[in-house]
C-alpha positions in Angstrom: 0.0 0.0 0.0 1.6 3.2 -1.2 1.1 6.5 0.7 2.5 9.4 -1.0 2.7 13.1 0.7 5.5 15.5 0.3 5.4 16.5 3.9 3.4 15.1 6.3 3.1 11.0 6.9 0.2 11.5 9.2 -2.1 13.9 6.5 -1.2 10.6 3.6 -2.1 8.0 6.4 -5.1 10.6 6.5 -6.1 10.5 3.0 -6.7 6.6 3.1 -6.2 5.4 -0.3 -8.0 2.0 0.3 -7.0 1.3 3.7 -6.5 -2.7 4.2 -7.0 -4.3 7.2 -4.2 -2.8 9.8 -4.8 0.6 8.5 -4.7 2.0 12.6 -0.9 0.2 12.7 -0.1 2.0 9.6 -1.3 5.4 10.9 0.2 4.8 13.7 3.7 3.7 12.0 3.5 7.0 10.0 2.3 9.1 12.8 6.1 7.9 14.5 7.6 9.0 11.7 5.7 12.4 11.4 7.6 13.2 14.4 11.1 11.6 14.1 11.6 12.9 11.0 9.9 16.8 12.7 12.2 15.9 15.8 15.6 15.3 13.7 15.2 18.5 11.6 14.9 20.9 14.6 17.5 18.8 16.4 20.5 19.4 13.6 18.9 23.0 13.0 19.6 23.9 17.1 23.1 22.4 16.6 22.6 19.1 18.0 24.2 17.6 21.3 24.3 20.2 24.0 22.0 22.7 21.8 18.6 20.9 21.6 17.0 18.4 23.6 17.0 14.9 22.1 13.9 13.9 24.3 11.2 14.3 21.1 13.6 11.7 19.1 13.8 9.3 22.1 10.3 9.2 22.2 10.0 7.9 18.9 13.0 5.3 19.5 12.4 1.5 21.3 14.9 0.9 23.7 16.8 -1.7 21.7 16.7 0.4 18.2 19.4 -0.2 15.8 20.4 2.2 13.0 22.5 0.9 9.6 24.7 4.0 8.3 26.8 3.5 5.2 30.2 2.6 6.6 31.9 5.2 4.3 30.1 8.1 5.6 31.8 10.6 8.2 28.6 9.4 10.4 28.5 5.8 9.2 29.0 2.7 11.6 26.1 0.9 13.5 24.2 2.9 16.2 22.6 1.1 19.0 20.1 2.5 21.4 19.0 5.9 21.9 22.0 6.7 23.5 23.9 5.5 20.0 21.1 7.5 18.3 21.8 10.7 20.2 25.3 10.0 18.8 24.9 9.6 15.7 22.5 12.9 15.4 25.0 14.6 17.8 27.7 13.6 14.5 24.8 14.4 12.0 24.8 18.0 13.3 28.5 18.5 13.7 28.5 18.0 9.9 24.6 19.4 8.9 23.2 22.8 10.2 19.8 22.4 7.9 17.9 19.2 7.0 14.8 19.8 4.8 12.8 17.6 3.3 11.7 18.5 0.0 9.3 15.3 -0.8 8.8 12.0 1.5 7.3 8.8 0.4 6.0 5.9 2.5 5.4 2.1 1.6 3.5 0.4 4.3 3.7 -3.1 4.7 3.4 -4.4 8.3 5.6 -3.3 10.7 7.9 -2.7 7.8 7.9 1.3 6.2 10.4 2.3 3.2 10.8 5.9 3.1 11.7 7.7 0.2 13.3 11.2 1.3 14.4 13.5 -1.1 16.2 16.6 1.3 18.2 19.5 1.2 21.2 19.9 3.2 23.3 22.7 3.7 27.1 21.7 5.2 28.6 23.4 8.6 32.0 23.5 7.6 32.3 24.2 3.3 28.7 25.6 3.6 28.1 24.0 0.5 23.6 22.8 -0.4 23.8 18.8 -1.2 20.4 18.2 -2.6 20.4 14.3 -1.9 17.9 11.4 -1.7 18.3 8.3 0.8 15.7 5.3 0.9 15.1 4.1 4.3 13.6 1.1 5.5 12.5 1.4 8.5 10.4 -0.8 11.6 8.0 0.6 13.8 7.0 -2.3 16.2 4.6 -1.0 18.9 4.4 2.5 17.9 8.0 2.8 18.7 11.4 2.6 15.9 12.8 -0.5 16.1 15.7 -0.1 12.9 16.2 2.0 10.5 18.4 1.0 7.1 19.0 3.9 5.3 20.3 3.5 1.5 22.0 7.0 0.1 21.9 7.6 -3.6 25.2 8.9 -3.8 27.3 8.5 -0.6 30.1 10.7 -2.5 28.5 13.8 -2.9 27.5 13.9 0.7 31.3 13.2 1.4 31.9 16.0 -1.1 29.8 18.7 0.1 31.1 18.1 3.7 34.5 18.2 2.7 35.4 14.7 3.0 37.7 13.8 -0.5 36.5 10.3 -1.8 37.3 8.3 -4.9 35.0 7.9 -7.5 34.1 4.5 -8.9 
Protein backbone atom coordinates (compact mmCIF):
# COMPACT_ATOMS: atom_id res chain seq x y z
CA UNK A 1 0.00 0.00 0.00
CA UNK A 2 1.55 3.20 -1.17
CA UNK A 3 1.12 6.51 0.72
CA UNK A 4 2.49 9.41 -1.01
CA UNK A 5 2.71 13.14 0.71
CA UNK A 6 5.51 15.52 0.25
CA UNK A 7 5.39 16.51 3.86
CA UNK A 8 3.39 15.13 6.34
CA UNK A 9 3.11 10.98 6.89
CA UNK A 10 0.16 11.53 9.24
CA UNK A 11 -2.09 13.95 6.48
CA UNK A 12 -1.17 10.63 3.56
CA UNK A 13 -2.14 7.98 6.43
CA UNK A 14 -5.14 10.65 6.50
CA UNK A 15 -6.10 10.53 2.98
CA UNK A 16 -6.67 6.63 3.11
CA UNK A 17 -6.19 5.38 -0.30
CA UNK A 18 -7.97 2.01 0.32
CA UNK A 19 -7.05 1.34 3.69
CA UNK A 20 -6.48 -2.68 4.21
CA UNK A 21 -6.99 -4.35 7.17
CA UNK A 22 -4.15 -2.78 9.77
CA UNK A 23 -4.79 0.63 8.45
CA UNK A 24 -4.66 1.98 12.57
CA UNK A 25 -0.91 0.22 12.71
CA UNK A 26 -0.15 1.96 9.60
CA UNK A 27 -1.30 5.44 10.87
CA UNK A 28 0.23 4.81 13.66
CA UNK A 29 3.73 3.66 12.05
CA UNK A 30 3.49 7.04 9.96
CA UNK A 31 2.26 9.12 12.81
CA UNK A 32 6.11 7.94 14.54
CA UNK A 33 7.59 9.00 11.71
CA UNK A 34 5.69 12.45 11.41
CA UNK A 35 7.55 13.24 14.42
CA UNK A 36 11.09 11.60 14.05
CA UNK A 37 11.60 12.92 10.99
CA UNK A 38 9.85 16.82 12.74
CA UNK A 39 12.23 15.94 15.79
CA UNK A 40 15.59 15.26 13.74
CA UNK A 41 15.21 18.49 11.55
CA UNK A 42 14.87 20.89 14.56
CA UNK A 43 17.51 18.83 16.45
CA UNK A 44 20.45 19.41 13.65
CA UNK A 45 18.87 22.99 13.00
CA UNK A 46 19.63 23.86 17.08
CA UNK A 47 23.15 22.39 16.65
CA UNK A 48 22.59 19.07 18.00
CA UNK A 49 24.24 17.62 21.31
CA UNK A 50 24.27 20.24 24.03
CA UNK A 51 22.01 22.68 21.81
CA UNK A 52 18.56 20.85 21.64
CA UNK A 53 16.99 18.41 23.56
CA UNK A 54 17.03 14.88 22.10
CA UNK A 55 13.89 13.94 24.30
CA UNK A 56 11.24 14.32 21.08
CA UNK A 57 13.62 11.70 19.10
CA UNK A 58 13.78 9.30 22.11
CA UNK A 59 10.28 9.22 22.20
CA UNK A 60 10.00 7.86 18.87
CA UNK A 61 13.01 5.32 19.53
CA UNK A 62 12.41 1.54 21.33
CA UNK A 63 14.94 0.86 23.69
CA UNK A 64 16.81 -1.70 21.66
CA UNK A 65 16.73 0.36 18.23
CA UNK A 66 19.43 -0.22 15.82
CA UNK A 67 20.43 2.17 13.03
CA UNK A 68 22.55 0.86 9.64
CA UNK A 69 24.66 3.96 8.25
CA UNK A 70 26.75 3.50 5.19
CA UNK A 71 30.21 2.55 6.62
CA UNK A 72 31.88 5.22 4.26
CA UNK A 73 30.12 8.14 5.63
CA UNK A 74 31.77 10.62 8.21
CA UNK A 75 28.57 9.37 10.44
CA UNK A 76 28.52 5.84 9.22
CA UNK A 77 29.02 2.72 11.59
CA UNK A 78 26.10 0.94 13.53
CA UNK A 79 24.15 2.88 16.21
CA UNK A 80 22.59 1.08 18.96
CA UNK A 81 20.13 2.51 21.40
CA UNK A 82 19.04 5.94 21.92
CA UNK A 83 21.99 6.65 23.47
CA UNK A 84 23.91 5.51 19.99
CA UNK A 85 21.09 7.46 18.33
CA UNK A 86 21.79 10.68 20.22
CA UNK A 87 25.30 9.96 18.81
CA UNK A 88 24.87 9.60 15.67
CA UNK A 89 22.48 12.91 15.40
CA UNK A 90 24.96 14.64 17.81
CA UNK A 91 27.69 13.60 14.53
CA UNK A 92 24.84 14.44 11.98
CA UNK A 93 24.80 18.00 13.28
CA UNK A 94 28.45 18.50 13.68
CA UNK A 95 28.51 18.03 9.92
CA UNK A 96 24.64 19.44 8.89
CA UNK A 97 23.18 22.80 10.23
CA UNK A 98 19.82 22.40 7.92
CA UNK A 99 17.90 19.23 7.05
CA UNK A 100 14.81 19.80 4.82
CA UNK A 101 12.79 17.57 3.34
CA UNK A 102 11.73 18.48 0.04
CA UNK A 103 9.32 15.27 -0.79
CA UNK A 104 8.77 11.98 1.51
CA UNK A 105 7.25 8.84 0.35
CA UNK A 106 5.98 5.94 2.53
CA UNK A 107 5.44 2.14 1.59
CA UNK A 108 3.51 0.39 4.32
CA UNK A 109 3.69 -3.14 4.73
CA UNK A 110 3.45 -4.44 8.29
CA UNK A 111 5.63 -3.33 10.67
CA UNK A 112 7.92 -2.70 7.79
CA UNK A 113 7.86 1.34 6.17
CA UNK A 114 10.41 2.26 3.19
CA UNK A 115 10.77 5.94 3.10
CA UNK A 116 11.66 7.66 0.23
CA UNK A 117 13.26 11.23 1.31
CA UNK A 118 14.40 13.46 -1.15
CA UNK A 119 16.18 16.59 1.35
CA UNK A 120 18.16 19.46 1.20
CA UNK A 121 21.19 19.92 3.24
CA UNK A 122 23.27 22.74 3.68
CA UNK A 123 27.09 21.72 5.19
CA UNK A 124 28.59 23.38 8.58
CA UNK A 125 31.95 23.51 7.63
CA UNK A 126 32.26 24.18 3.31
CA UNK A 127 28.75 25.58 3.63
CA UNK A 128 28.10 23.97 0.48
CA UNK A 129 23.63 22.85 -0.37
CA UNK A 130 23.77 18.80 -1.22
CA UNK A 131 20.40 18.16 -2.57
CA UNK A 132 20.45 14.30 -1.95
CA UNK A 133 17.93 11.38 -1.72
CA UNK A 134 18.33 8.27 0.84
CA UNK A 135 15.66 5.26 0.93
CA UNK A 136 15.14 4.14 4.26
CA UNK A 137 13.63 1.09 5.52
CA UNK A 138 12.49 1.45 8.50
CA UNK A 139 10.43 -0.84 11.56
CA UNK A 140 8.04 0.65 13.85
CA UNK A 141 7.00 -2.32 16.18
CA UNK A 142 4.60 -1.00 18.94
CA UNK A 143 4.45 2.52 17.88
CA UNK A 144 7.97 2.80 18.66
CA UNK A 145 11.37 2.64 15.90
CA UNK A 146 12.82 -0.46 16.08
CA UNK A 147 15.73 -0.11 12.89
CA UNK A 148 16.23 1.98 10.53
CA UNK A 149 18.40 0.98 7.10
CA UNK A 150 19.03 3.88 5.31
CA UNK A 151 20.28 3.50 1.51
CA UNK A 152 22.03 7.01 0.09
CA UNK A 153 21.94 7.62 -3.61
CA UNK A 154 25.24 8.94 -3.84
CA UNK A 155 27.33 8.46 -0.62
CA UNK A 156 30.11 10.72 -2.54
CA UNK A 157 28.54 13.82 -2.90
CA UNK A 158 27.54 13.93 0.69
CA UNK A 159 31.25 13.21 1.40
CA UNK A 160 31.91 16.05 -1.12
CA UNK A 161 29.76 18.68 0.12
CA UNK A 162 31.14 18.11 3.69
CA UNK A 163 34.50 18.19 2.67
CA UNK A 164 35.40 14.73 2.96
CA UNK A 165 37.68 13.82 -0.55
CA UNK A 166 36.53 10.34 -1.82
CA UNK A 167 37.29 8.27 -4.85
CA UNK A 168 35.00 7.87 -7.45
CA UNK A 169 34.10 4.45 -8.93
Amino acid sequence: MTQENPTHPSQAAAAGTGTPTGGQARGDALAVLEKFYAAEADYIAAGGLGKASFDELAACLDPDVVMYQAPGLPYGGTWRGPRGIEEFMAAMSEAWQSLEFVEQKFVVDGDSVAVFNRGRLQARATGRILDTAVMQLITVERGLITEIHPFYWDTIAVAEALGVKQERR
